[in-house]
C-alpha positions in Angstrom: 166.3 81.7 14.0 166.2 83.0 10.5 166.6 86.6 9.4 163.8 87.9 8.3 164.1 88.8 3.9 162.8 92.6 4.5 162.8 92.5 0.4 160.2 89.7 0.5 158.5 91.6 3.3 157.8 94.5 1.7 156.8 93.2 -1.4 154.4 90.9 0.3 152.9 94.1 2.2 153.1 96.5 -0.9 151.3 93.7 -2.7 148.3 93.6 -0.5 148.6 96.8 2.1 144.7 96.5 2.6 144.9 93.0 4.2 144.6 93.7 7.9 143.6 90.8 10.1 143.0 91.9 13.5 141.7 88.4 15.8 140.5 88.9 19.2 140.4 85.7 22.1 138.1 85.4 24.2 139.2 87.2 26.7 139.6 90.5 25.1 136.2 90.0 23.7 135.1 89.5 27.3 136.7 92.9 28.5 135.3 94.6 25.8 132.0 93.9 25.7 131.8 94.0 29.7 130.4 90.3 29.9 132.1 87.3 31.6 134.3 85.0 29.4 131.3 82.3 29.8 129.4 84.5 28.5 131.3 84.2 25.4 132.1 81.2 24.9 128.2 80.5 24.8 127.8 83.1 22.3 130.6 81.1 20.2 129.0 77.1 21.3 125.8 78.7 20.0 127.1 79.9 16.7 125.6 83.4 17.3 129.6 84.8 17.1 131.8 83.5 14.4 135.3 82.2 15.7 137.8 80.2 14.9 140.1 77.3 17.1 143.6 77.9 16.4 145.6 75.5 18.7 143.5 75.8 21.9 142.5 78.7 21.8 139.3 80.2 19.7 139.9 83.5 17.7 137.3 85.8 16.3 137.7 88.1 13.8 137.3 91.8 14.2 134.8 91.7 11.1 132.8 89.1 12.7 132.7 90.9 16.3 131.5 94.2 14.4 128.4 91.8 12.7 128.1 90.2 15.8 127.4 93.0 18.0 124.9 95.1 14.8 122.9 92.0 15.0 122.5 92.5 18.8 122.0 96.0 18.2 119.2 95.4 16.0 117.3 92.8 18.2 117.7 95.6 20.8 115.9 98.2 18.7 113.5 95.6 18.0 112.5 95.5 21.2 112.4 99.0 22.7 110.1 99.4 19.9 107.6 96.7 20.9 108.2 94.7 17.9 
């Protein structure tokens, strides 16, 4: 295994310290949001959350769960409102 240049790494970080990418599986989402995992995974078929395949696995990103869940909250508001 190669050691890691800790020069290169902090230049890379120092370069861009506001890139944070923070990806959630579905399982985590699952937990979360107190649903089941098919639950999920139909939100995801149905392209109503973003996510991504990486390997075999999907990922979503933390930006997209936050959109994901205000356009639920919105259709909720909708509706206690009679609209």
């Amino acid at each position: 295994m190669k050691k890691i240049d800790e020069e290169l790494l902090r230049k890379m970080f120092d370069e861009a310290p506001q890139t944070v990418l923070i990806l959630y599986n579905i399982e985590d989402i699952a937990k979360l949001l107190n649903v089941s995992i098919h639950t999920v995974r139909y939100w995801i078929k149905t392209k109503q959350l973003k996510a991504a395949k990486l390997g075999k696995s999907w990922r979503v990103e933390h930006n997209d769960l936050v959109d994901f869940l205000n356009s639920r909250k919105n259709v909720k508001e909708s509706d206690a409102n009679g609209q």
